[in-house]
PASE-334290 format. One record per residue (C-alpha): residue in three letters; residue number from 1; x, y, z. Coordinates in pm, 1 decimal, decimal comma, always signed. Each point is the difference from the previous one (the first is absolute). Layout:
N
(ALA NUM (X Y Z))
...
//
This chain:
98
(UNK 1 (-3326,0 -7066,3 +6759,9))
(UNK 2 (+222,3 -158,8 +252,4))
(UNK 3 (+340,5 +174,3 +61,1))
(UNK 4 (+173,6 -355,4 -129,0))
(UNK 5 (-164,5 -8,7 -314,3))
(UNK 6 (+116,3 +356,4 -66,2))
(UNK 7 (+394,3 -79,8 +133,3))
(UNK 8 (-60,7 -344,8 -259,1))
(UNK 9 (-121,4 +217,5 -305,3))
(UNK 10 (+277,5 +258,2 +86,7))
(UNK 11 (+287,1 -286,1 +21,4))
(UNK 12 (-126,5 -137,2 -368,6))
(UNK 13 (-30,4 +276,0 -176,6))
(UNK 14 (+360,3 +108,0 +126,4))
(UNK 15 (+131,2 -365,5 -109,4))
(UNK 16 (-163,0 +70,6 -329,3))
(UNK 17 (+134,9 +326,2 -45,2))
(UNK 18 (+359,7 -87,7 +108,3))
(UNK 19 (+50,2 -402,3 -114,6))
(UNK 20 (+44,9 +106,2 -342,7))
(UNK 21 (+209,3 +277,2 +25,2))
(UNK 22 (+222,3 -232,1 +200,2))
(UNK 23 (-19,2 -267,7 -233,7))
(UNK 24 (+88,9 +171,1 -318,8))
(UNK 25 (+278,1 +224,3 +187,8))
(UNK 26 (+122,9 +277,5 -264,7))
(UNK 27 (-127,9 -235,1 -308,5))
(UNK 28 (-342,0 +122,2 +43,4))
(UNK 29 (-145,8 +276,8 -298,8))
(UNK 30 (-355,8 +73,3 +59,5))
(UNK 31 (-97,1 +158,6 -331,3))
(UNK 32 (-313,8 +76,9 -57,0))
(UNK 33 (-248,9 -151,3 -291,7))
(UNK 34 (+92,0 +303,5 -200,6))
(UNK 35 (+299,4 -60,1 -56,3))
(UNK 36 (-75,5 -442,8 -101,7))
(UNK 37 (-246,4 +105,7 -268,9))
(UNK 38 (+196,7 +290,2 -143,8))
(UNK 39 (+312,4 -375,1 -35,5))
(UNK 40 (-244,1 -169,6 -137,3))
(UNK 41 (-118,6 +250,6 -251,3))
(UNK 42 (+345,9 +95,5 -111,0))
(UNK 43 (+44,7 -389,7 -75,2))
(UNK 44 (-278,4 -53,3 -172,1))
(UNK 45 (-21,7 +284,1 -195,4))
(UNK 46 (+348,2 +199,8 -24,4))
(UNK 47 (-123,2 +273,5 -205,1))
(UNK 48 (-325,6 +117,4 +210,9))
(UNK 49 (-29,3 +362,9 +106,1))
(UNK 50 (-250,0 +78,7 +292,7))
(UNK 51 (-273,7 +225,2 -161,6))
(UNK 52 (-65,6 +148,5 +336,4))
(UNK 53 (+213,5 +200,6 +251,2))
(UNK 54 (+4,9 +22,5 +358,3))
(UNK 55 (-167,9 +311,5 +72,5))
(UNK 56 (+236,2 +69,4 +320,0))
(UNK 57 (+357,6 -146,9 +17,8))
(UNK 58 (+61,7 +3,8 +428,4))
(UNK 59 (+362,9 +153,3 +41,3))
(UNK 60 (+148,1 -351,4 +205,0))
(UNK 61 (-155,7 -343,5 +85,9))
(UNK 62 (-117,6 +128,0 +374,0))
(UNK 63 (-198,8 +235,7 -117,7))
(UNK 64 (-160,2 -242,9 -256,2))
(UNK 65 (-7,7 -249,0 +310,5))
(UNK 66 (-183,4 +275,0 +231,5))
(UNK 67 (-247,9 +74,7 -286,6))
(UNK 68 (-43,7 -388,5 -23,8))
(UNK 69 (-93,5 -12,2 +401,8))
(UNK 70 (-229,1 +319,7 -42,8))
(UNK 71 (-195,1 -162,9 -242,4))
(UNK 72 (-21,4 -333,5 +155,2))
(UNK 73 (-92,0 +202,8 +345,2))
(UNK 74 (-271,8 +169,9 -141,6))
(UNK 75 (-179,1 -285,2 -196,8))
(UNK 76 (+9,2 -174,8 +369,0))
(UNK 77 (-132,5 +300,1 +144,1))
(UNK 78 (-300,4 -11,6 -263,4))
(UNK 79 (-43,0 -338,6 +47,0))
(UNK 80 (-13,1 +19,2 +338,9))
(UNK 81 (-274,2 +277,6 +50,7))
(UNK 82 (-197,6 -174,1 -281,1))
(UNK 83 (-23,0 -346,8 +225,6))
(UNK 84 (-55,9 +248,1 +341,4))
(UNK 85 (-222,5 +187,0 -170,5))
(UNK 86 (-220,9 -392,6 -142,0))
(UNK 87 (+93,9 -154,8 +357,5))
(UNK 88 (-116,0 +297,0 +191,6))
(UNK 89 (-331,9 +39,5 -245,5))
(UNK 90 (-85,2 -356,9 +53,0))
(UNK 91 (+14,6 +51,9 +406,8))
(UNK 92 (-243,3 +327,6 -46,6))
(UNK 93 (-240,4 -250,3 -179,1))
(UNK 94 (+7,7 -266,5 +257,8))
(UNK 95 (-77,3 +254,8 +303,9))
(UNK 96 (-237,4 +198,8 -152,5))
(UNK 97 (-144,8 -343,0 -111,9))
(UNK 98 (-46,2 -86,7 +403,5))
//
């Protein structure tokens, strides 16, 4: 990849990262889904009662954030060997084809 595509992807992903957090200033609440389902439950249905609990209640929001990444970091990790592992298969077959 050229070194100008890289800078370009770089420079978007930074404007996409930082335009809205301009833009919305201190207005901005990124909530998770969680939290839009468990409104729209208590709307529809004021009496309900969950009839399951969490089964580990992280002590603050970074540490439910960090558990968040680490999850998301090892699906991609998964992911990732699982297409190596089909890419680098399908090379094998193609030399030992020659």
């Amino acid at each position: 990849m050229k070194k100008s595509t890289i800078i370009g992807i770089i420079v978007v992903i930074v404007l996409l990262t930082v335009i809205p957090l301009i833009s919305l200033g201190g207005k901005a609440e990124f909530g998770g889904a969680d939290g839009e389902a468990e409104n729209v439950i208590g709307e529809i249905n004021p009496d309900y009662e969950p009839w399951a609990d969490p089964v580990m209640e992280p002590a603050s929001g970074e540490i439910e954030s960090l558990l968040f990444a680490l999850q998301a970091a090892i699906g991609a990790g998964v992911i990732g060997y699982f297409i190596g592992r089909t890419k680098r298969r399908s090379e094998s077959e193609k030399t030992n084809e020659n």
